[in-house]
C-alpha positions in Angstrom: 120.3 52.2 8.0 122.8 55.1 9.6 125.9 56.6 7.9 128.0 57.4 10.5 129.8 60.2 8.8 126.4 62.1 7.9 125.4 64.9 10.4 122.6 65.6 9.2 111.4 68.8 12.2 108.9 68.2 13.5 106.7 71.0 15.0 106.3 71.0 18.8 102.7 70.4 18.4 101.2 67.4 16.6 97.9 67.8 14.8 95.3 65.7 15.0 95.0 62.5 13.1 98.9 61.8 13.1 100.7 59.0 15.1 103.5 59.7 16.4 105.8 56.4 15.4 106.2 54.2 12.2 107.2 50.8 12.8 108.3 48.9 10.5 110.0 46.0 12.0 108.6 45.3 15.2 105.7 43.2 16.3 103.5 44.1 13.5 102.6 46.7 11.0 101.6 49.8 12.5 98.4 51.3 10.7 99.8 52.0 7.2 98.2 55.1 5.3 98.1 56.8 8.3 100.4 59.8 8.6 103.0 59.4 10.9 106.3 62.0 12.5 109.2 59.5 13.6 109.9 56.2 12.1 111.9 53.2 13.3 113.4 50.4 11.9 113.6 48.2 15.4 110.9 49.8 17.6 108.8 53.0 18.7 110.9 56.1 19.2 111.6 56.5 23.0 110.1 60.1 22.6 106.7 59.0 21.7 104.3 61.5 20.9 106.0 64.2 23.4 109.2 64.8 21.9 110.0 68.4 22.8 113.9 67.9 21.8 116.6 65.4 22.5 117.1 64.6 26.6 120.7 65.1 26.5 120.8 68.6 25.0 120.9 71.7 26.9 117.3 73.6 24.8 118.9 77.0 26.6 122.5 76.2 25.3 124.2 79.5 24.3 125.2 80.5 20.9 128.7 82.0 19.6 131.9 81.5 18.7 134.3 79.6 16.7 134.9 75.7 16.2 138.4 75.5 14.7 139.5 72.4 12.7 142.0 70.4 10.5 142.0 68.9 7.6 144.3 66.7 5.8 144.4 67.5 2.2 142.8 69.6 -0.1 139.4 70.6 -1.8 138.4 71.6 -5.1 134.6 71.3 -5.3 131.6 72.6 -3.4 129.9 69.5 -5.1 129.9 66.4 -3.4 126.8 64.6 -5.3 129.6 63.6 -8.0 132.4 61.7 -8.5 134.2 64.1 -10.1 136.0 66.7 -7.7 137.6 66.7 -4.0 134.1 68.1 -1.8 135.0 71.2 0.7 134.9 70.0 4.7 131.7 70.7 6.0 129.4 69.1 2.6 128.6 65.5 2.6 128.4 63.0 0.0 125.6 61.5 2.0 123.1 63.5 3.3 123.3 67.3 3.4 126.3 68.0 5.6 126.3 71.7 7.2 124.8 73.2 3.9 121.2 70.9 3.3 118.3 69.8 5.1 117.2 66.4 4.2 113.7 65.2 4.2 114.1 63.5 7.6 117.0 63.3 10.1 118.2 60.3 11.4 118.1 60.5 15.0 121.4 61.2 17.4 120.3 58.7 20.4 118.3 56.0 18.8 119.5 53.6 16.2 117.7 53.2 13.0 115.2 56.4 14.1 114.6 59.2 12.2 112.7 62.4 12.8 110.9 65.0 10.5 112.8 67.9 9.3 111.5 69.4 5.5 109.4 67.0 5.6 106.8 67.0 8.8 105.1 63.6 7.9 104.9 60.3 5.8 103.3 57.5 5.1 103.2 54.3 2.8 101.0 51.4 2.3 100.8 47.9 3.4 102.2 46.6 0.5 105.6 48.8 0.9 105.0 49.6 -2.6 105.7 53.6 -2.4 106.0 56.4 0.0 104.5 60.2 0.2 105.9 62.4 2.3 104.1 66.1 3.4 106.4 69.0 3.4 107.0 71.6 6.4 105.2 74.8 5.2 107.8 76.7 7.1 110.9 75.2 5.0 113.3 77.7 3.3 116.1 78.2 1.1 118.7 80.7 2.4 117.5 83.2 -0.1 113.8 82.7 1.4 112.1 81.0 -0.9 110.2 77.8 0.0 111.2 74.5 -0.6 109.0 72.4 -2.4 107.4 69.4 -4.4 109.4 70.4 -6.9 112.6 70.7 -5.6 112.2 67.6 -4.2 111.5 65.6 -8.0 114.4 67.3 -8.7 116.5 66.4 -6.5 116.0 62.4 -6.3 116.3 62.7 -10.5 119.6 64.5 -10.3 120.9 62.4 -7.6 120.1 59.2 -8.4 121.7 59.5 -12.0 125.0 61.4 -11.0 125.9 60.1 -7.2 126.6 56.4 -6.8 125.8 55.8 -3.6 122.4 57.1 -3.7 121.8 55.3 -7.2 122.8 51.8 -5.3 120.7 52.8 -2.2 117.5 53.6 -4.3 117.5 51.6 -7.1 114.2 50.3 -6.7 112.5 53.3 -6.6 111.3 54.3 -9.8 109.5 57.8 -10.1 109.2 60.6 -7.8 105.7 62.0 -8.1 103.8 65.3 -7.5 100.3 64.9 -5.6 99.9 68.0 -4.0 101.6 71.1 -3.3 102.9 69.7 -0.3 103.1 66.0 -0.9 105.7 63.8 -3.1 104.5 60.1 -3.4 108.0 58.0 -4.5 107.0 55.0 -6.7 109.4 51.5 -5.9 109.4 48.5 -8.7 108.7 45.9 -6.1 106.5 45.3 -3.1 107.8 44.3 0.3 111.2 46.3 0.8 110.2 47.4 4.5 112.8 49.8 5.2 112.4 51.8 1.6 109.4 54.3 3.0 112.2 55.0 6.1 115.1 55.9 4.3 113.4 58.2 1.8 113.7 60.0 4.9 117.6 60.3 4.0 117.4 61.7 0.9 118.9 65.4 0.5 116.5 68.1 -0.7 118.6 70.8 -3.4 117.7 74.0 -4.4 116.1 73.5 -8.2 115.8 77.1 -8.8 119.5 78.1 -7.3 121.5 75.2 -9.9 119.0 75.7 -12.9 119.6 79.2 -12.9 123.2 80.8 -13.7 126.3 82.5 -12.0 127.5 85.8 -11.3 129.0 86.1 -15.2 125.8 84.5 -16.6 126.9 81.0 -16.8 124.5 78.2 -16.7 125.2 76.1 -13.7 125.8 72.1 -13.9 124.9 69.6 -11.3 127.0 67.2 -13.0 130.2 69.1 -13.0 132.3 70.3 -9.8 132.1 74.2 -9.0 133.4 76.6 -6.5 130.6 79.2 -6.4 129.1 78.4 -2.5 125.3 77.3 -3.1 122.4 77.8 -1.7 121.2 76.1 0.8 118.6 75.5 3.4 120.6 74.2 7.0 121.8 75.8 10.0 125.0 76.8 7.9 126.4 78.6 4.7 129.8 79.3 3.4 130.9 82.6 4.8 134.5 82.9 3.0 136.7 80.1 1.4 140.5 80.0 0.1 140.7 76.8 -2.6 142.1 74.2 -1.5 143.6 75.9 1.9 140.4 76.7 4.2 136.7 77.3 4.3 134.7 79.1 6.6 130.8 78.2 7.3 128.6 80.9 9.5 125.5 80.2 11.3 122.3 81.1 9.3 120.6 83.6 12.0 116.8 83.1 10.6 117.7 79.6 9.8 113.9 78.1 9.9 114.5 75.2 11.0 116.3 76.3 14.3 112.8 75.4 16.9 112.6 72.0 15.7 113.0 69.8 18.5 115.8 67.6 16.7 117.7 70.9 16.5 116.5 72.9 19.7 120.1 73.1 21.7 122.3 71.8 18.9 124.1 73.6 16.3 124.9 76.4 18.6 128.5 77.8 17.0 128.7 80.8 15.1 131.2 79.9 13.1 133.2 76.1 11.8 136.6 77.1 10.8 138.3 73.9 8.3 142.1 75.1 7.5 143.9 72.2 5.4 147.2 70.4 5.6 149.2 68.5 3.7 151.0 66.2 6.0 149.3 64.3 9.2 152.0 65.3 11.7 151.8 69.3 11.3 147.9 68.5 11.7 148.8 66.9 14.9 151.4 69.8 16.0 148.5 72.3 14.8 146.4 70.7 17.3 149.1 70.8 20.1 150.0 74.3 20.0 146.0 75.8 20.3 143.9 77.7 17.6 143.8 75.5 14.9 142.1 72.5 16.0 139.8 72.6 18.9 138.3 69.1 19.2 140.1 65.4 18.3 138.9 62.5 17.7 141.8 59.9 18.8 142.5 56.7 16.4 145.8 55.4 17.8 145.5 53.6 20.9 149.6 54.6 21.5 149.2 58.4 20.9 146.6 58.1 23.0 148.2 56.7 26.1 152.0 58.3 25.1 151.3 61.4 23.4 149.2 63.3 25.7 151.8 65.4 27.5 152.4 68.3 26.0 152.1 71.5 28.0 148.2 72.3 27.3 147.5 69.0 29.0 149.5 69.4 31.5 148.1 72.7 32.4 144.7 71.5 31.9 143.7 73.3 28.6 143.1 70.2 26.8 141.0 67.4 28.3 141.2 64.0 27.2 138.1 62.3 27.6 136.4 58.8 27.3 133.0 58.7 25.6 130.6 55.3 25.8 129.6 54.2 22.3 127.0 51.6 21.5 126.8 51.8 17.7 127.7 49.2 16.1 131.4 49.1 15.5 132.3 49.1 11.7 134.5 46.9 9.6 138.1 48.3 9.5 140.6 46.6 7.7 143.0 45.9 4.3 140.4 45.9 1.2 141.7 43.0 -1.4 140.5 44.8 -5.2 139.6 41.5 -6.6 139.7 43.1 -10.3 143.8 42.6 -9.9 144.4 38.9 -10.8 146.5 38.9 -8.2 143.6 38.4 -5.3 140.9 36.2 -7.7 142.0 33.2 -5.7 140.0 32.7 -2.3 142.7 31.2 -1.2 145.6 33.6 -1.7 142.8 36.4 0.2 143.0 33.5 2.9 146.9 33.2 3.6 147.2 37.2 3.3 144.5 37.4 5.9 146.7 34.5 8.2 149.6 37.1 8.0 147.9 39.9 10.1 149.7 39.0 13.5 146.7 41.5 15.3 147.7 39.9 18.7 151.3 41.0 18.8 150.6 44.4 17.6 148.0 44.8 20.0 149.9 43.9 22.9 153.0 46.0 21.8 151.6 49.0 20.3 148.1 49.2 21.6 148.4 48.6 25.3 146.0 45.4 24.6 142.9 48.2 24.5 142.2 47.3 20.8 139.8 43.9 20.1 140.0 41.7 16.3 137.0 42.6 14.0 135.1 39.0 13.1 132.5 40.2 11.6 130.9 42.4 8.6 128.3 43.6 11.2 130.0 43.2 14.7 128.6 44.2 18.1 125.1 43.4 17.4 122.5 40.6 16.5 123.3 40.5 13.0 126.9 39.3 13.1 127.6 35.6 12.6 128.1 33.3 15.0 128.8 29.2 15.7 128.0 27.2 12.9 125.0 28.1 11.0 121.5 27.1 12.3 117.9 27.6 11.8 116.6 29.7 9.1 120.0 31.2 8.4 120.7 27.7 7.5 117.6 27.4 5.3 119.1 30.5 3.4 122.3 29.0 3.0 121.5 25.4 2.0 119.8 27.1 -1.5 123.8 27.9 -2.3 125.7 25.0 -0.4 126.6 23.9 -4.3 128.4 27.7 -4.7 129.8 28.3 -1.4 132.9 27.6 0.4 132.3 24.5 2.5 133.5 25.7 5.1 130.7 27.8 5.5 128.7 24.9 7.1 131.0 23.2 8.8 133.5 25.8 10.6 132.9 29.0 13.1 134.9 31.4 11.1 137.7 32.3 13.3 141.2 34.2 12.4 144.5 32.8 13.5 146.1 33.9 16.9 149.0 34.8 17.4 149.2 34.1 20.9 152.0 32.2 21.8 156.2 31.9 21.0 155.5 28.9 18.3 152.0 30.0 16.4 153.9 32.7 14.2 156.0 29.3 12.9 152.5 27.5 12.2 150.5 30.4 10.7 153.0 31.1 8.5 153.2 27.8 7.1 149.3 26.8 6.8 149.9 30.1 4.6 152.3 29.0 2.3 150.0 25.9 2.1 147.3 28.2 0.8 149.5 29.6 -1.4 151.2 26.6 -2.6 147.3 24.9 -3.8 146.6 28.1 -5.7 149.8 27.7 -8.0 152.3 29.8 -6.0 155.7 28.7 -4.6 158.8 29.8 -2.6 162.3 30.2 -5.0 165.1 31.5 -3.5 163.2 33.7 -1.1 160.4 34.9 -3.0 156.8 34.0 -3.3 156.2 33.4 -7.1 153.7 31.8 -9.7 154.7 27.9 -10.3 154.5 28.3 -13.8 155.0 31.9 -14.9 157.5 33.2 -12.0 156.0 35.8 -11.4 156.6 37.5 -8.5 153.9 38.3 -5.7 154.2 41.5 -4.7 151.8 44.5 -4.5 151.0 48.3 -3.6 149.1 49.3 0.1 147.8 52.9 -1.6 147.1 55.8 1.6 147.0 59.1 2.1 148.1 59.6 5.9 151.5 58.4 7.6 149.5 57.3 10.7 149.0 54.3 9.4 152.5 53.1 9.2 152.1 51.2 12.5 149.5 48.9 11.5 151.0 48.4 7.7 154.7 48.1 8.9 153.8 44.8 10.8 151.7 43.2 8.1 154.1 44.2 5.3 157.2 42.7 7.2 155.3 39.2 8.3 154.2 38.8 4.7 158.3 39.6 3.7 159.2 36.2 5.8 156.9 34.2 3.5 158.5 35.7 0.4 155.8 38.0 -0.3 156.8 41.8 -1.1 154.6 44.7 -0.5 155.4 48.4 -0.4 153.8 51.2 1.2 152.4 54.2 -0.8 151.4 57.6 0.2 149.7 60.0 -2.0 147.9 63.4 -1.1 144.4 63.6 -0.5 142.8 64.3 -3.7 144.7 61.6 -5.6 143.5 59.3 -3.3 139.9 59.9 -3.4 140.7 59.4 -7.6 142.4 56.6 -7.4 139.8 55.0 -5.2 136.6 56.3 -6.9 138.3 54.6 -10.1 139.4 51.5 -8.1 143.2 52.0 -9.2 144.5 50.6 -6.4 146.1 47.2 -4.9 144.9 47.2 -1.4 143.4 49.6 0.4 142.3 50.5 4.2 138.7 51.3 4.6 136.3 51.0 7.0 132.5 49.8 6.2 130.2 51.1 8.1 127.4 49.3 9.0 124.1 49.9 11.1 121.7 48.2 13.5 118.8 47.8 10.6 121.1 46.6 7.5 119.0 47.4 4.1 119.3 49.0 0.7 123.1 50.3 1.4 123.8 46.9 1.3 124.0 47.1 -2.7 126.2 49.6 -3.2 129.4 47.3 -1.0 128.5 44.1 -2.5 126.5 43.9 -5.5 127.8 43.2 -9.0 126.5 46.4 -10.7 128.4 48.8 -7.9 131.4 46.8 -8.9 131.7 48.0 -11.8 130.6 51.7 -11.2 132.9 54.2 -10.5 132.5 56.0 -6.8 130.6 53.4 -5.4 131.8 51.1 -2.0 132.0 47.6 -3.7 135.7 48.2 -3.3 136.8 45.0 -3.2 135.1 44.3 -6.5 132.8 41.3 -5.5 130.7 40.0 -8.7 128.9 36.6 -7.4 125.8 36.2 -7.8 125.1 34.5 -4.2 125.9 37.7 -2.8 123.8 39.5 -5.2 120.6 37.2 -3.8 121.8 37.1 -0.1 122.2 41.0 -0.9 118.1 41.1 -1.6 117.2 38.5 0.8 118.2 41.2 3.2 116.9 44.4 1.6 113.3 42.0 1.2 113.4 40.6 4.7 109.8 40.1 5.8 110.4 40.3 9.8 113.2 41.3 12.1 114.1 37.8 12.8 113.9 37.5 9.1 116.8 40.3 8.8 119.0 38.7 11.2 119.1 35.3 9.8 119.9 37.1 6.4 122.4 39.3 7.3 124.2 36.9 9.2 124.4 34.6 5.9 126.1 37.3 3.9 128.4 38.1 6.7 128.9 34.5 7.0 129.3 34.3 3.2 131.9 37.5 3.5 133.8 36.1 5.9 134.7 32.9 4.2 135.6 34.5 1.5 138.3 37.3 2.5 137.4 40.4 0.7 139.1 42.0 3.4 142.0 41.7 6.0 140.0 42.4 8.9 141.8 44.8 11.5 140.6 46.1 14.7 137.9 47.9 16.5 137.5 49.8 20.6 134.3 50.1 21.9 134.6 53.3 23.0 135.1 57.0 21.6 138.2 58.6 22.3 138.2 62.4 22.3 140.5 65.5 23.3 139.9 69.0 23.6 140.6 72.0 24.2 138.9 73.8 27.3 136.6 76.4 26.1 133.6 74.4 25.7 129.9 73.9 27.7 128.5 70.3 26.9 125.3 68.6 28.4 126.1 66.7 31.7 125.3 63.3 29.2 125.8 62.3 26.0 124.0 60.1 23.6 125.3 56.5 24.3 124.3 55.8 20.8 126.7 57.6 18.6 129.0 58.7 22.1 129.4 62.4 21.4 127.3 64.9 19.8 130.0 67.8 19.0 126.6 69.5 18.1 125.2 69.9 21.7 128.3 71.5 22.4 128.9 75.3 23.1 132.1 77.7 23.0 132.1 79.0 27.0 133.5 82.7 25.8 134.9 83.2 29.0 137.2 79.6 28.7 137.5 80.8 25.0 138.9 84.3 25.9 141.5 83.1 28.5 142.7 80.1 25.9 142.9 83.3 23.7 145.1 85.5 25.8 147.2 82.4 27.0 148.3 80.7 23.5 148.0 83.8 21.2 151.3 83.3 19.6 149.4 79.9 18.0 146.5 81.6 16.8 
């Protein structure tokens, strides 16, 4: 699978006696034992045995300068492998971020590919039963030292016991194992998970010897507890200077060993990544109008986008807005029901709460109609549901038609429209029908319990004002059916608690999903993540039908196998309304400030690689002179 959020070598030349491309899904198994450099999850890796470095990039892109940005919030940790702590900009709580190099990196321009980077090789056996992978000689630590077997042991031991996410996405692999001074077999507890020996790939190497050794005043240092001493590490990038909690700077490694890897030949190219923090979204956004602070962003609201963009930068043509083609899959966005409130146990209470999302309305009156409904877990791609359910996803399904919603066999999921003068009028009341057969009732204006009168009300928890124009709606529509709901903002760090302790009502979130769904696929759903703390079951499911569909995917023998799979647990999802789905754009939308060099193309896949960008110091100097008084 791919995280979206992770930015995370293989040597120019190949030796003899390794292939170039692992496949695991495709149309058969492609000569296990053998060594291999890439892997894919849905095919050969376009590069083949030739890959020099990505097509897009520019391999003689220039290096220098500064990449300014913003940050809402705060950070209090340099640790993000815990739950405990807010993690500094720039680490990852997946993958290594700017600081670590992970075994293998998942590719830039190819979905579910990943290419060598500590580690030059792997291979597994027929059975998918384990996985060794042979480390890159060359690999360092900032302070020189190799990386090695050891560090590697180490590092799937200390991770899988303290970080939740990687706990969930290898929990059947049981032992990490030394054969050689270059090679780390890993050891999984059943046979036949085909995308395990891939996504080993993901795992983040640490340094052993840097946090089993002690600080500057002699104090032993503790993986399990936050700290704000910079580590070492072994990327492109270390922290040059930092101010708690107000901004961190990272500087380019200049011997960083890894830097003639093809995956990394003409990326990475600034010197320095500037994060300064704020407390409150719109300074952020003013911060990024007046020059220096922000250089590069990412746009989220359709009506900034097409209203906002007038300010005198753009005007003069210092800041660029630009459209960027995307054909990842797009993620699930939308209002997270926490099913551990009594409030949402009832399937049918999620139901008329997911009626009251008038998506159509806001779309056409806030977001210039460029926005499109989310319907499904895993949209955009073969996986997501579809019509009624046919074939071998039916197969799947009929072993639970006793535990499922019936519905599920005999309706295409589809969400209410909003999309003419008299549907509000009917919505509405099919959801005060739901309500009304799971024991609530209207009094006097207010939705309450039949029998209790209790009210039904309840807390939307966030951490950024821009969200008030997708909340607003929703909480006013739900008002006319008597149901009342407030709107809370908290800073940063007290949201990142609240949510890694599941202290919350209803949330936003958005689930990211990939083209090769697998192991992740725990750690949203499953009844163990439920009940761990800092893991992405946020709605709280615990039913066991989820938990098999869950490992009917993660076991699937064949691609087609995976896609009749996954499209029974989103089907399964769906019906059930964890979540109040939102909405989704096929397209990135980006704006920037005009001191940058970029490749003539990007990769379609993700839409933008910020990292094949470079700072044009002659753009860079005249932004200086021009908006000094900002900077």
């Amino acid at each position: 699978m791919r995280f979206h959020h992770i930015r995370a070598p293989l040597t120019a030349i190949l030796f003899s006696g390794v292939a170039a491309t692992l496949l695991v899904f495709g149309t058969g198994l492609a000569e296990a034992q053998e060594w291999h450099t890439s892997s894919s999850l849905v095919g050969g890796s376009k590069y083949g045995e030739n890959f020099q470095h990505y097509d897009y990039v520019n391999p003689d892109a220039p290096k220098g300068g500064t990449l300014n940005t913003t940050v809402l919030g705060t950070f209090d940790s340099f640790n993000p492998y815990i739950v405990q702590g807010t993690p500094a900009s720039g680490l990852a709580e997946f993958g290594g971020g700017l600081l670590y190099d992970t075994l293998m990196e998942q590719a830039t321009d190819e979905g579910s590919v990943s290419h060598p980077l500590v580690a030059e090789a792997y291979k597994y056996p027929d059975d998918f039963s384990s996985a060794t992978f042979r480390l890159d000689p060359d690999a360092r630590w900032h302070d020189g030292q190799p990386i090695t077997v050891d560090d590697v042991i180490w590092s799937f031991g200390v991770l899988k016991a303290n970080s939740p996410m990687y706990n969930r996405y290898y929990e059947n692999v049981t032992e990490a194992v030394k054969i050689s001074d270059r090679e780390v077999e890993f050891r999984f507890d059943q046979k036949g998970n085909r995308e395990l020996p891939k996504i080993m790939g993901d795992l983040v190497v640490l340094p052993k010897h840097w946090w089993e050794g002690t600080d500057a005043k002699g104090k032993k240092r503790d993986i399990t507890r936050p700290t704000l001493e910079a580590p070492l590490g072994s990327a492109a990038y270390r922290i040059k200077s930092f101010k708690p909690g107000q901004e961190i700077i990272w500087e380019r490694v200049p011997d960083y060993w890894g830097a003639k890897l093809p995956v990394k030949i003409g990326r990475e190219n600034f010197d320095q990544r500037r994060y300064r923090y704020f407390l409150d979204n719109n300074a952020a956004w003013q911060a990024f109008t007046k020059g220096g602070f922000k250089d590069i962003h990412s746009e989220n609201s359709a009506r900034r986008w097409m209203t906002a963009y007038d300010f005198p930068a753009v005007k003069a043509g210092d800041v660029i807005k630009k459209e960027f083609v995307s054909n990842a899959r797009a993620n699930m966005q939308g209002f997270v029901l926490n099913t551990r409130r009594p409030l949402f146990q009832d399937r049918r209470v999620r139901q008329a709460l997911s009626y009251a999302f008038d998506f159509d309305t806001m779309n056409r009156t806030q977001s210039f109609g460029l926005n499109t409904r989310i319907t499904s877990y895993f949209m955009g791609g073969d996986f997501a549901s579809r019509g009624l359910p046919a074939g071998k996803e039916l197969e799947i399904l009929e072993q639970y038609r006793d535990k499922l919603p019936p519905e599920v066999f005999t309706k295409e999921f589809a969400l209410p429209r909003f999309d003419n003068p008299q549907a509000e009028r009917k919505i509405l009341r099919d959801a005060v029908a739901l309500f009304k057969e799971a024991g609530w009732e209207i009094r006097n204006g207010r939705m309450v319990n039949a029998e209790t009168g209790q009210p039904f009300s309840f807390e939307i928890l966030d951490f950024s004002q821009d969200s008030g124009p997708t909340i607003s709606p929703f909480i006013e529509m739900l008002r006319k059916i008597g149901v009342t709901v407030t709107h809370r903002i908290v800073d940063t760090s007290q949201f990142v608690n609240r949510v890694n302790d599941f202290d919350y009502d209803v949330i936003t979130q958005v689930l990211q999903q990939s083209d090769s769904p697998g192991n992740e696929q725990r750690d949203y759903w499953s009844t163990r993540a439920a009940d761990t703390p800092g893991s992405r079951n946020y709605s709280g499911i615990k039913d066991p039908v989820i938990d098999a569909l869950v490992d009917r995917v993660i076991f699937a023998t064949d691609r087609e196998d995976l896609i009749a799979a996954t499209r029974a647990l989103d089907r399964v999802l769906l019906w059930n309304y964890y979540v109040v789905p939102q909405f989704t754009r096929p397209n990135l939308w980006v704006a920037y400030w005009n001191k940058f060099g970029m490749p003539d193309k990007q990769p379609e896949y993700i839409g933008a690689d910020v990292e094949s960008w470079w700072i044009d110091p002659e753009k860079e100097k005249a932004l200086a002179a021009k908006y000094q008084s900002a900077q």
